[in-house]
mmCIF file of the N, C-alpha and C atoms, coordinates in Angstrom:
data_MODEL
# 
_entry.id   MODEL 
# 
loop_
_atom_site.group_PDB 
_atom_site.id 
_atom_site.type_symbol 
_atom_site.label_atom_id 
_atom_site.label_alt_id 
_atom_site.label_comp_id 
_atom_site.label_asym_id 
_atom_site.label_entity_id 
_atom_site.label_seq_id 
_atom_site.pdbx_PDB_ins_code 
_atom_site.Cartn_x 
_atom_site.Cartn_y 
_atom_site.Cartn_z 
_atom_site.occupancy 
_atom_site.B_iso_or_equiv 
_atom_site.pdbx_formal_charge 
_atom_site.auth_seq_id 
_atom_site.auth_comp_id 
_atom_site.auth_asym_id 
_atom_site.auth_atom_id 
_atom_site.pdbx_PDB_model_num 
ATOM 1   N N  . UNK A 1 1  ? -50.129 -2.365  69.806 1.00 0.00 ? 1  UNK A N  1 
ATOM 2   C CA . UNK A 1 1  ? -50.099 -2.582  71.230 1.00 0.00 ? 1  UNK A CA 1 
ATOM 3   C C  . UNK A 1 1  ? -48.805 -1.981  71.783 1.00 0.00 ? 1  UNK A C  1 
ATOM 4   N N  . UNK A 1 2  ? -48.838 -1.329  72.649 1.00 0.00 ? 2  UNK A N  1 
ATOM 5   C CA . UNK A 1 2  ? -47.851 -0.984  73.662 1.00 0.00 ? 2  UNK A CA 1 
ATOM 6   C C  . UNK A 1 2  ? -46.680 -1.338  74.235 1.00 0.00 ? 2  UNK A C  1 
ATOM 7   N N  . UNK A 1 3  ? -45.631 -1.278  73.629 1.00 0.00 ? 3  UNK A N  1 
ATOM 8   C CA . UNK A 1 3  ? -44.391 -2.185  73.341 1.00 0.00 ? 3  UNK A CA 1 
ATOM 9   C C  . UNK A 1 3  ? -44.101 -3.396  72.521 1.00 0.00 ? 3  UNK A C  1 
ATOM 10  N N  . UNK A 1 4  ? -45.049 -3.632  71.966 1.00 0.00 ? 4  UNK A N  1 
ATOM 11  C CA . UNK A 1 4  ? -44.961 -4.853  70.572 1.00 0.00 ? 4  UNK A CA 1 
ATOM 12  C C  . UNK A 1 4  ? -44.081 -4.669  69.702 1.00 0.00 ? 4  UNK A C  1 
ATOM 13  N N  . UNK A 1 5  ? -43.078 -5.359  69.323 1.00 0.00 ? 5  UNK A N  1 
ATOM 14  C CA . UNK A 1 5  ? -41.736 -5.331  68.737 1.00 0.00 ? 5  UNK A CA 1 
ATOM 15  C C  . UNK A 1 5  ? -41.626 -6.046  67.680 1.00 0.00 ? 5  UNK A C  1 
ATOM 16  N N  . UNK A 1 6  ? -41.022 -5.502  66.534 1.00 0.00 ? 6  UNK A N  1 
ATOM 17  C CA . UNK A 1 6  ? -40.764 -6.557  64.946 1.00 0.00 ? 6  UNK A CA 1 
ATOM 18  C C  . UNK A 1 6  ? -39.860 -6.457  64.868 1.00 0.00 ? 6  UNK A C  1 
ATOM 19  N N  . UNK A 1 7  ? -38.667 -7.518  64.354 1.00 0.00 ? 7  UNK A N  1 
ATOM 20  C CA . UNK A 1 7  ? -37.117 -6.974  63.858 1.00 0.00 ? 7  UNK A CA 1 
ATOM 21  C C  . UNK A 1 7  ? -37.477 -7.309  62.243 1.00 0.00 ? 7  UNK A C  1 
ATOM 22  N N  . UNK A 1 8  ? -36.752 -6.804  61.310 1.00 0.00 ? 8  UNK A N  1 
ATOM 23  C CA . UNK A 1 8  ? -37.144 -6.802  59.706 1.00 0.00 ? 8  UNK A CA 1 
ATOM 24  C C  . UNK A 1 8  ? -36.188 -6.471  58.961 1.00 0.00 ? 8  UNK A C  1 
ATOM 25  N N  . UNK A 1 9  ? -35.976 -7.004  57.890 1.00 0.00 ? 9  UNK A N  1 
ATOM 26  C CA . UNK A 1 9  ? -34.645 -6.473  57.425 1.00 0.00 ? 9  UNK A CA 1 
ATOM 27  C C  . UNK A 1 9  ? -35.056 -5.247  56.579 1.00 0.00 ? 9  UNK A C  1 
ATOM 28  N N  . UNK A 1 10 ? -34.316 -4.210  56.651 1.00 0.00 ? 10 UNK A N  1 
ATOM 29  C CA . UNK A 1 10 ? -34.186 -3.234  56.201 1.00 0.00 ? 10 UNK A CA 1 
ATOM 30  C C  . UNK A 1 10 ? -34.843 -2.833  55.173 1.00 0.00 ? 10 UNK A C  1 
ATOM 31  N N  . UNK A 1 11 ? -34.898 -3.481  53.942 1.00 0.00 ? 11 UNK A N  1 
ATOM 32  C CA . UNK A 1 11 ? -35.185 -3.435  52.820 1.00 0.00 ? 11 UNK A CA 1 
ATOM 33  C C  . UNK A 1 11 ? -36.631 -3.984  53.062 1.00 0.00 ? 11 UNK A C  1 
ATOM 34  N N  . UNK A 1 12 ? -37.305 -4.097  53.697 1.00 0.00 ? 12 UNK A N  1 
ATOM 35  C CA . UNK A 1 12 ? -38.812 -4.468  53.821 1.00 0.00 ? 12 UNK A CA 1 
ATOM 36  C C  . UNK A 1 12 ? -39.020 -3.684  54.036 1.00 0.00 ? 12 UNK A C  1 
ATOM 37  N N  . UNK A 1 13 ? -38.518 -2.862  55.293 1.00 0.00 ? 13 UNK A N  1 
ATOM 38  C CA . UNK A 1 13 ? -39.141 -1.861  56.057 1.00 0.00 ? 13 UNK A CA 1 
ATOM 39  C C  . UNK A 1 13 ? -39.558 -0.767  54.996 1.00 0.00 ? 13 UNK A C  1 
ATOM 40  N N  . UNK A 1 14 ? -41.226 -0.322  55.087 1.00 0.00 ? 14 UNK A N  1 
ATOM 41  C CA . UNK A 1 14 ? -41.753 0.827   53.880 1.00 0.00 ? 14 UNK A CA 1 
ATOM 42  C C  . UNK A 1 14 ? -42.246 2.029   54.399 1.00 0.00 ? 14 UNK A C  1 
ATOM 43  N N  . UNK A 1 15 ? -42.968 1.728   56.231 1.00 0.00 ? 15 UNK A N  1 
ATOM 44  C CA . UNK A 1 15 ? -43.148 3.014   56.183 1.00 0.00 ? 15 UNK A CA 1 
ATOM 45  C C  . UNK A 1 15 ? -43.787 2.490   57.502 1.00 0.00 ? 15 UNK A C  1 
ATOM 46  N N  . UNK A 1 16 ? -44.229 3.461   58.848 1.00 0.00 ? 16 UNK A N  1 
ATOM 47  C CA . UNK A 1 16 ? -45.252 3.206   59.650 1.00 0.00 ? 16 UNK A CA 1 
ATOM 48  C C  . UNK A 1 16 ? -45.640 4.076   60.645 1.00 0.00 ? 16 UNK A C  1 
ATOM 49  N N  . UNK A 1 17 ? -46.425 4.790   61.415 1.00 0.00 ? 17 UNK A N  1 
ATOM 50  C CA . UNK A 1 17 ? -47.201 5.583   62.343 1.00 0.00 ? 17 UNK A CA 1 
ATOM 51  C C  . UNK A 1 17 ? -45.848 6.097   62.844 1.00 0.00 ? 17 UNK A C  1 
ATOM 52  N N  . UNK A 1 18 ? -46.107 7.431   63.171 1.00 0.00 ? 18 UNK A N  1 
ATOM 53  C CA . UNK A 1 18 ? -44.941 8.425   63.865 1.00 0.00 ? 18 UNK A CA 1 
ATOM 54  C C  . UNK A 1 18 ? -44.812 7.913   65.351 1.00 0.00 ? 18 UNK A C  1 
ATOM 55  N N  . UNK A 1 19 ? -45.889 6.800   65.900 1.00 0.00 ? 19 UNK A N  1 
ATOM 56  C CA . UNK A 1 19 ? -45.738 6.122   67.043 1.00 0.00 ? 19 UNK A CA 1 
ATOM 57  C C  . UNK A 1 19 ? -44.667 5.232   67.298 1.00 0.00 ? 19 UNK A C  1 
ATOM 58  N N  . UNK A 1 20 ? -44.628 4.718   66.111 1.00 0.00 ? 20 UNK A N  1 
ATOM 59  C CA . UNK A 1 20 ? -43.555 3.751   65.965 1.00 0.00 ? 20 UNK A CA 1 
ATOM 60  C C  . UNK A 1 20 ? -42.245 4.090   66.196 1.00 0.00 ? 20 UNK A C  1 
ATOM 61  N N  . UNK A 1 21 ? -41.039 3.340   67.353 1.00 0.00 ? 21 UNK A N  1 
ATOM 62  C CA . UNK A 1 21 ? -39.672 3.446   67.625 1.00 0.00 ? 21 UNK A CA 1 
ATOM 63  C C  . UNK A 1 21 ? -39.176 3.306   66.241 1.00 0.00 ? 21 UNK A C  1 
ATOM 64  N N  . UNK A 1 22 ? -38.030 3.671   65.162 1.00 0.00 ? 22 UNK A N  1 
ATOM 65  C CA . UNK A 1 22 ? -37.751 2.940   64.767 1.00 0.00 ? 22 UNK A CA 1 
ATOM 66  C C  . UNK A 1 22 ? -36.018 2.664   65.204 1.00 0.00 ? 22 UNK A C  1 
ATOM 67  N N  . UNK A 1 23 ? -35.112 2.011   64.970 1.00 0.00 ? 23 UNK A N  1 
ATOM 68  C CA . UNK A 1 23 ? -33.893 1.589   65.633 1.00 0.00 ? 23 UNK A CA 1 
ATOM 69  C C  . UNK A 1 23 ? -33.311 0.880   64.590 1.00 0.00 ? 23 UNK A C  1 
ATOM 70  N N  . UNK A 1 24 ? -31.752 0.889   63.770 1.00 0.00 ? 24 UNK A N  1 
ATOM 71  C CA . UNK A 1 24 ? -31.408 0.371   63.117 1.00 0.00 ? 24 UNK A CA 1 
ATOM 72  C C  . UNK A 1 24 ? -30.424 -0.843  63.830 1.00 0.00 ? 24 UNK A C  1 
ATOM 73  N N  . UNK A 1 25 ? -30.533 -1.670  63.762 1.00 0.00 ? 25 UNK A N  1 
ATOM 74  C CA . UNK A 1 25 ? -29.888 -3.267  64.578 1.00 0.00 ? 25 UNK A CA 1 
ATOM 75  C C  . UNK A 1 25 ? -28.950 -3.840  63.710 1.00 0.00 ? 25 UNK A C  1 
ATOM 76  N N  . UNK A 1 26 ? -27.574 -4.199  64.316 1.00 0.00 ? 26 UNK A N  1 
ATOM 77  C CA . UNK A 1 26 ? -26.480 -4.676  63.731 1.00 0.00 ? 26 UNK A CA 1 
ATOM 78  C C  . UNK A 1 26 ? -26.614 -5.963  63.764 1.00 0.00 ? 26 UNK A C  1 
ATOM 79  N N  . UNK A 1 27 ? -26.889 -6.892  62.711 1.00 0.00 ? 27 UNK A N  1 
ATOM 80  C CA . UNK A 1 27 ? -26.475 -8.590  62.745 1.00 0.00 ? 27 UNK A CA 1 
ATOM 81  C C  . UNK A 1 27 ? -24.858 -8.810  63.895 1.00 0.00 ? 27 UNK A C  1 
ATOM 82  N N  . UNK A 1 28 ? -24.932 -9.604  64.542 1.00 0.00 ? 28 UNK A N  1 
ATOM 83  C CA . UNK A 1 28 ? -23.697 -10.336 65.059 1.00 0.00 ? 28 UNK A CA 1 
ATOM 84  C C  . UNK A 1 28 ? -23.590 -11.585 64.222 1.00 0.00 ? 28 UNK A C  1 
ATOM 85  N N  . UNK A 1 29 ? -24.097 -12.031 63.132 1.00 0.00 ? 29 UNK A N  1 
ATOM 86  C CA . UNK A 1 29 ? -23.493 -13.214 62.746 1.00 0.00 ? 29 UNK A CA 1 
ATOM 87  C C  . UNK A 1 29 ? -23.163 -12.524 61.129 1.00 0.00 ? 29 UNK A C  1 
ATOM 88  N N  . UNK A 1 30 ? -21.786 -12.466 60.750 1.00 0.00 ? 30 UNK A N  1 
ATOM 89  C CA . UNK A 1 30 ? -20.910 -11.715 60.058 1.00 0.00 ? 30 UNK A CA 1 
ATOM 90  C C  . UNK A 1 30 ? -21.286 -12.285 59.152 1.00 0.00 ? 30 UNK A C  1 
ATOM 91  N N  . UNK A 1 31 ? -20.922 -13.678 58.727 1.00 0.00 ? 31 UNK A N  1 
ATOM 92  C CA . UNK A 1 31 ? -21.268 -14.413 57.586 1.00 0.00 ? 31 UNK A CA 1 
ATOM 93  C C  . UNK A 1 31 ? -22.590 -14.407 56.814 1.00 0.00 ? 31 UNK A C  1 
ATOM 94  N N  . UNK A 1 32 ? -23.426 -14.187 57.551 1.00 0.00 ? 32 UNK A N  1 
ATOM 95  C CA . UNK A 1 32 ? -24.788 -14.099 57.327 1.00 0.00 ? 32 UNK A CA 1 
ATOM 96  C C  . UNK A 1 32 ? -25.050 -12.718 56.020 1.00 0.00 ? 32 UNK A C  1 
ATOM 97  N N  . UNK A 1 33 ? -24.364 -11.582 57.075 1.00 0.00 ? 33 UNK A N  1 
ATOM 98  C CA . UNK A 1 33 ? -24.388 -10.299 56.312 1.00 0.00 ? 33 UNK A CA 1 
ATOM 99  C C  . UNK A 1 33 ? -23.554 -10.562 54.907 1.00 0.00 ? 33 UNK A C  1 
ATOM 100 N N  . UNK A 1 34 ? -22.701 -11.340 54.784 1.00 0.00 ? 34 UNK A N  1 
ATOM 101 C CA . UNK A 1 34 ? -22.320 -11.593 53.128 1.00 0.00 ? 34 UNK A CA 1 
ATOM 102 C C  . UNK A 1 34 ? -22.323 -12.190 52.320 1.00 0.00 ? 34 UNK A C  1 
ATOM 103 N N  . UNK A 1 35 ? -23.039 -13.378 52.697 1.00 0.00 ? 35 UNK A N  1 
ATOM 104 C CA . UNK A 1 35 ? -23.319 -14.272 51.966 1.00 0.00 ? 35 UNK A CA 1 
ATOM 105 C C  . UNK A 1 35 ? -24.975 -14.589 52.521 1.00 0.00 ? 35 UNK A C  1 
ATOM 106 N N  . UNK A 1 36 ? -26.021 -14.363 52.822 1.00 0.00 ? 36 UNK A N  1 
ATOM 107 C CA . UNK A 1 36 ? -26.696 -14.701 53.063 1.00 0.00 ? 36 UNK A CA 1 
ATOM 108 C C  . UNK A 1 36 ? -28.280 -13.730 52.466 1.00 0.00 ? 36 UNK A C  1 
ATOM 109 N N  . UNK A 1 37 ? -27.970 -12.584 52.202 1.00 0.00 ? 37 UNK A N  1 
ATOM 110 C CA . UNK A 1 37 ? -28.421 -11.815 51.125 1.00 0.00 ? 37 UNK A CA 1 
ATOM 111 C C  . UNK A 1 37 ? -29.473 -10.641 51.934 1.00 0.00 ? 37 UNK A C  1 
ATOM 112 N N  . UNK A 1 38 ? -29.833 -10.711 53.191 1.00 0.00 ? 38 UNK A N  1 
ATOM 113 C CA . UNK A 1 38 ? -30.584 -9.875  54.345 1.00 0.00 ? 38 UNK A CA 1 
ATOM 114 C C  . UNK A 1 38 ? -29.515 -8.847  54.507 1.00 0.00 ? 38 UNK A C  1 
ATOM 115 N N  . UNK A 1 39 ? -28.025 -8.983  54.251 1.00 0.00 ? 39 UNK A N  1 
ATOM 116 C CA . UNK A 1 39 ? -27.355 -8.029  54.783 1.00 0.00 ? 39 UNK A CA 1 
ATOM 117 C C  . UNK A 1 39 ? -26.997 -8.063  56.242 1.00 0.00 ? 39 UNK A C  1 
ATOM 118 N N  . UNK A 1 40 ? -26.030 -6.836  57.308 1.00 0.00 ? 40 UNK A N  1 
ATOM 119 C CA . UNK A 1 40 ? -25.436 -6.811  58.410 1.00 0.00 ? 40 UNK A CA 1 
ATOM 120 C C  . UNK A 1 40 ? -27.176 -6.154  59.153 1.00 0.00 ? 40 UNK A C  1 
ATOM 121 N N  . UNK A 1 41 ? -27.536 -5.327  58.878 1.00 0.00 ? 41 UNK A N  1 
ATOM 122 C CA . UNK A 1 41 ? -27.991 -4.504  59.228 1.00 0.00 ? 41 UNK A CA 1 
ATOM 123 C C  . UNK A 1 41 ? -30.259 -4.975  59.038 1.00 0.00 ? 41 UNK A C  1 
ATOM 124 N N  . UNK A 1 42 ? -30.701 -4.648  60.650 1.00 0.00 ? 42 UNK A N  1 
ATOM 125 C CA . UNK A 1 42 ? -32.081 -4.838  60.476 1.00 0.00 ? 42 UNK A CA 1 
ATOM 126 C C  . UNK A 1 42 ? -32.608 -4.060  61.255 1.00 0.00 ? 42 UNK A C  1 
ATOM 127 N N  . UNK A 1 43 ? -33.764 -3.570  61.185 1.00 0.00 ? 43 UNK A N  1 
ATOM 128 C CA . UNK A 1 43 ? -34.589 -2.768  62.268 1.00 0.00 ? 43 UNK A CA 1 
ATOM 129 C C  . UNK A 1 43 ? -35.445 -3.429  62.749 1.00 0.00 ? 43 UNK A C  1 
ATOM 130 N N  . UNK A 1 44 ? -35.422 -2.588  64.402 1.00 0.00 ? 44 UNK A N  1 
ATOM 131 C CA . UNK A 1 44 ? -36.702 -2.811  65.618 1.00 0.00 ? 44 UNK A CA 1 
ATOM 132 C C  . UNK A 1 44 ? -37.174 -1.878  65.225 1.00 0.00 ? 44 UNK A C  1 
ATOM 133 N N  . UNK A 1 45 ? -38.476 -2.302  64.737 1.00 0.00 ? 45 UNK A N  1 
ATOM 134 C CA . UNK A 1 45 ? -39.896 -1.404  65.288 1.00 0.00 ? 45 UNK A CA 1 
ATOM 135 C C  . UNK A 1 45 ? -40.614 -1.954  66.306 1.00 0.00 ? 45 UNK A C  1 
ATOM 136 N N  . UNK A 1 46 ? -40.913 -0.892  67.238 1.00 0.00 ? 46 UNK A N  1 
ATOM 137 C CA . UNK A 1 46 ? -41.323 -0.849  68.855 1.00 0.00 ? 46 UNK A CA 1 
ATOM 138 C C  . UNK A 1 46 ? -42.676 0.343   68.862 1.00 0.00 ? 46 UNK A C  1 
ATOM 139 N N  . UNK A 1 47 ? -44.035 -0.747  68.846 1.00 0.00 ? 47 UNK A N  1 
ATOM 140 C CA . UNK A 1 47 ? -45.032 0.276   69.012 1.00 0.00 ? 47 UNK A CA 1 
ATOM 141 C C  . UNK A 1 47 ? -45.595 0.646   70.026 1.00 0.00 ? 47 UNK A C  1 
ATOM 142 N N  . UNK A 1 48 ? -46.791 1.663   70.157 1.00 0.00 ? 48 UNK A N  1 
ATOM 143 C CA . UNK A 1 48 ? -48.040 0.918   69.418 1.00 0.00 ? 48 UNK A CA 1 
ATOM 144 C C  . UNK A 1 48 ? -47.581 1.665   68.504 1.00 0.00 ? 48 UNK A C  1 
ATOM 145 N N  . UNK A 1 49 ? -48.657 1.108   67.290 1.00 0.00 ? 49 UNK A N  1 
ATOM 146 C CA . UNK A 1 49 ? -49.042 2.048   65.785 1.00 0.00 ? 49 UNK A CA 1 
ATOM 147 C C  . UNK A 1 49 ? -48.787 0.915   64.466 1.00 0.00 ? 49 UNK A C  1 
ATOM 148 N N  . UNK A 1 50 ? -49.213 1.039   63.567 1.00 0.00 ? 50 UNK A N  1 
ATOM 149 C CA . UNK A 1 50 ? -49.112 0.179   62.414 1.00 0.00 ? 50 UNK A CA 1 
ATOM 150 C C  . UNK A 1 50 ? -47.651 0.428   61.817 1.00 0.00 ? 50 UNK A C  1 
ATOM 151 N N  . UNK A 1 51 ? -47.278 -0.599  61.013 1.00 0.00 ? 51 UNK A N  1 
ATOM 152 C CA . UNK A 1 51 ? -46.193 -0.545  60.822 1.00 0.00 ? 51 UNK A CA 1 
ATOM 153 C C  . UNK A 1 51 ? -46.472 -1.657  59.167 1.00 0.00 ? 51 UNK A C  1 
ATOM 154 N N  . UNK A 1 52 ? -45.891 -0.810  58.007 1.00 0.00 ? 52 UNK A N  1 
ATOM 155 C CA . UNK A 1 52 ? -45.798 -1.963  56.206 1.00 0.00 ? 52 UNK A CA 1 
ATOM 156 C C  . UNK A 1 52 ? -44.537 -2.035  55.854 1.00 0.00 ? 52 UNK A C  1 
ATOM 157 N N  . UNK A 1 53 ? -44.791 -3.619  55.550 1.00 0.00 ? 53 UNK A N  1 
ATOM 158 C CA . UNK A 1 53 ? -43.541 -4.037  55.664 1.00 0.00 ? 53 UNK A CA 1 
ATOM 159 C C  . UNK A 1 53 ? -43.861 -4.373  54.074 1.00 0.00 ? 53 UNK A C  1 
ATOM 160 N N  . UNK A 1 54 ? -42.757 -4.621  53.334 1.00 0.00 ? 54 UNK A N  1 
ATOM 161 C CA . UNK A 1 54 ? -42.788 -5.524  51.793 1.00 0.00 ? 54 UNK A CA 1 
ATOM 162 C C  . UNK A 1 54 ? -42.222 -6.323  51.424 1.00 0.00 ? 54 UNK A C  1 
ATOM 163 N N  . UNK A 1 55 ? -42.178 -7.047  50.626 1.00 0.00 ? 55 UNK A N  1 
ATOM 164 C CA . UNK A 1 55 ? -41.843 -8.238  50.639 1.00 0.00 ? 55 UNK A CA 1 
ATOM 165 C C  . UNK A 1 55 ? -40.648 -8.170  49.378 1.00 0.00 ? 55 UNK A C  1 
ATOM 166 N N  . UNK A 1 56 ? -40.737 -6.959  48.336 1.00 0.00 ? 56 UNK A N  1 
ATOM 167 C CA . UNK A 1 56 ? -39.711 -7.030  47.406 1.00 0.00 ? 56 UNK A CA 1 
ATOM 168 C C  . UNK A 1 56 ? -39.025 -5.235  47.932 1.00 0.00 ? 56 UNK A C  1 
ATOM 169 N N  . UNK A 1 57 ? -37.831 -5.745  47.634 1.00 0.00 ? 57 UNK A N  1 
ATOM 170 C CA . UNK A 1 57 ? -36.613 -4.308  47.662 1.00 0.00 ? 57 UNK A CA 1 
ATOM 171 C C  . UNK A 1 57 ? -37.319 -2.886  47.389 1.00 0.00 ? 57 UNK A C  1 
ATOM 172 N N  . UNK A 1 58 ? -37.309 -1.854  47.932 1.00 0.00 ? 58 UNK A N  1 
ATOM 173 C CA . UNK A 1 58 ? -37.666 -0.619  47.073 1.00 0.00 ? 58 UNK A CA 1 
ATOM 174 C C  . UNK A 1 58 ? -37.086 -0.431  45.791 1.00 0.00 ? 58 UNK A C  1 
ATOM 175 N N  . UNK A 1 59 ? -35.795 -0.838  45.296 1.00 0.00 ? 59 UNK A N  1 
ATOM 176 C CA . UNK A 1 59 ? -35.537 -0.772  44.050 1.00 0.00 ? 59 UNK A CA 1 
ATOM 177 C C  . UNK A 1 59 ? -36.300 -1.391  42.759 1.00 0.00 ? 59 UNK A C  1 
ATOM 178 N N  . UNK A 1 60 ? -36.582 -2.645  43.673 1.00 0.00 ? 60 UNK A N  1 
ATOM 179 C CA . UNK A 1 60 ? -37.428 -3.478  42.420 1.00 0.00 ? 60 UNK A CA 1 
ATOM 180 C C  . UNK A 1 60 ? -38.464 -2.990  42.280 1.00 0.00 ? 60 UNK A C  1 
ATOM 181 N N  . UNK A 1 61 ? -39.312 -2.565  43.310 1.00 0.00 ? 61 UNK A N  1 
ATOM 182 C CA . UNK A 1 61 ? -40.791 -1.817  43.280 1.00 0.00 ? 61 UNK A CA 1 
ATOM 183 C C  . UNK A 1 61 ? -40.648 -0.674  42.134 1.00 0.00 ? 61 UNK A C  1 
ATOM 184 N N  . UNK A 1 62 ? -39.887 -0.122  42.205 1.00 0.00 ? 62 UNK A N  1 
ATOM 185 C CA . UNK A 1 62 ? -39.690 1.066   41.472 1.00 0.00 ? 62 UNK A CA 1 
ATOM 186 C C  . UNK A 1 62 ? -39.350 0.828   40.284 1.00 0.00 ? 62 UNK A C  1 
ATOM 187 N N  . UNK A 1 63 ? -38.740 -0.442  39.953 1.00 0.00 ? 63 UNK A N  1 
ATOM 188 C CA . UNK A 1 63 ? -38.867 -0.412  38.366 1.00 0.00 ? 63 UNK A CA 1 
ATOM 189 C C  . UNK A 1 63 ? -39.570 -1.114  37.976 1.00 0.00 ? 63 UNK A C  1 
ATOM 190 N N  . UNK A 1 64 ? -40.232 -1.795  38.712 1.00 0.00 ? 64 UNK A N  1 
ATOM 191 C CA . UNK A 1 64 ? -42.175 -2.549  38.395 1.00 0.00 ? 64 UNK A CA 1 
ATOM 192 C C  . UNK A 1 64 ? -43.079 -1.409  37.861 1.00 0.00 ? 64 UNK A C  1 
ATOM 193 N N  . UNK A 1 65 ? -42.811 -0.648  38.876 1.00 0.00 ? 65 UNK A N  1 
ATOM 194 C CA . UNK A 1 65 ? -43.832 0.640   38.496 1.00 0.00 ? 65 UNK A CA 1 
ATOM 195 C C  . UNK A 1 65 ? -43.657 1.733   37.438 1.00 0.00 ? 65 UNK A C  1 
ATOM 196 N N  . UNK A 1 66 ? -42.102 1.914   37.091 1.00 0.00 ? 66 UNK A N  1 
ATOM 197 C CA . UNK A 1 66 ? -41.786 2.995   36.194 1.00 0.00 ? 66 UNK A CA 1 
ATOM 198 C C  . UNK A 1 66 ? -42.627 3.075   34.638 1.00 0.00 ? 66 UNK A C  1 
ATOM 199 N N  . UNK A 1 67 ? -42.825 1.477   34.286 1.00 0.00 ? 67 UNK A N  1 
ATOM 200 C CA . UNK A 1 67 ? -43.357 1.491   33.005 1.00 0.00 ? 67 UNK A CA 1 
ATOM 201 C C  . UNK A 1 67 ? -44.625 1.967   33.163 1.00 0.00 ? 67 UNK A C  1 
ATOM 202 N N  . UNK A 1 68 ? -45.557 1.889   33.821 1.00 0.00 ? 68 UNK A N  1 
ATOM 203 C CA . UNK A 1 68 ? -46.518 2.484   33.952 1.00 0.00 ? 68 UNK A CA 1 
ATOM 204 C C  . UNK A 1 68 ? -46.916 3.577   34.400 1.00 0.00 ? 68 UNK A C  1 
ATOM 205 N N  . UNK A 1 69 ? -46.058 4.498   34.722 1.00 0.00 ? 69 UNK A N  1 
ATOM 206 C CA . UNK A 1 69 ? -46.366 5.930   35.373 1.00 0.00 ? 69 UNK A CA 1 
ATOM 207 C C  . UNK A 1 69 ? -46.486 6.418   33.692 1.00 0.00 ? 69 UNK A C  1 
ATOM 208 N N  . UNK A 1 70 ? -47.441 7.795   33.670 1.00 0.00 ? 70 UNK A N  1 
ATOM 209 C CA . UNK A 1 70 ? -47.912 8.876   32.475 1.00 0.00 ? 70 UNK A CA 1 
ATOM 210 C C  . UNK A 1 70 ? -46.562 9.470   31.942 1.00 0.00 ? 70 UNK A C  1 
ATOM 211 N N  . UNK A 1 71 ? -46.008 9.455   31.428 1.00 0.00 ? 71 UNK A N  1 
ATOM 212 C CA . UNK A 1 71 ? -45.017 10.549  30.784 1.00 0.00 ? 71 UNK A CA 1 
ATOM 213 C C  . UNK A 1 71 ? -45.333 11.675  29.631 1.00 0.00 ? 71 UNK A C  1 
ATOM 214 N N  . UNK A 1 72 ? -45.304 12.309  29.413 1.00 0.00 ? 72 UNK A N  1 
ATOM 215 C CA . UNK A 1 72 ? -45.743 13.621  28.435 1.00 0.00 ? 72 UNK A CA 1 
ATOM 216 C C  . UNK A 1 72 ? -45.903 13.044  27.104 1.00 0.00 ? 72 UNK A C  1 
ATOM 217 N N  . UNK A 1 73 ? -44.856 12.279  26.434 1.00 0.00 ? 73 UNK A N  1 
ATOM 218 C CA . UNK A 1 73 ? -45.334 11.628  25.509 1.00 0.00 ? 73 UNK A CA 1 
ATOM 219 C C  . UNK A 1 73 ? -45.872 10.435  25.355 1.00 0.00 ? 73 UNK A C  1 
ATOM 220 N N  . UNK A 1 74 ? -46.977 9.945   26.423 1.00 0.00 ? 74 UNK A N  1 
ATOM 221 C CA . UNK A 1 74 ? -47.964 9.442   25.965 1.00 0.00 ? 74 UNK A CA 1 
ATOM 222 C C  . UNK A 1 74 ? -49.369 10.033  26.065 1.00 0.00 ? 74 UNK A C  1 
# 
């Protein structure tokens, strides 16, 4: 929909329609960003257009998946 807005922390954010604003957003509550584990930093996405979000880090995804990708010697 046509200006429909998500804020998300960063590390969710995976991917979404070239419609989509995206905008990187500074936390104002400092403490939060260091001890609170979301970090300083979150994005507005501002549509229309779909927008995937995830629920674990891209890092972790990626080593969920590594064992199972083909390598030459198998």
């Amino acid at each position: 929909m046509e200006g429909q807005r998500i804020i998300a922390q960063k590390s969710a954010y995976l991917a979404s329609e070239v419609s989509v604003e995206f905008e990187t957003v500074f936390t104002k509550r400092f403490s939060s960003g260091l001890l609170g584990g979301e970090g300083m930093f979150l994005v507005r996405l501002t549509g229309p257009g779909k927008v995937v979000l995830q629920s674990m880090p891209i890092a972790n995804l990626a080593a969920k998946i590594v064992p199972y990708v083909p390598t030459s010697s198998n």
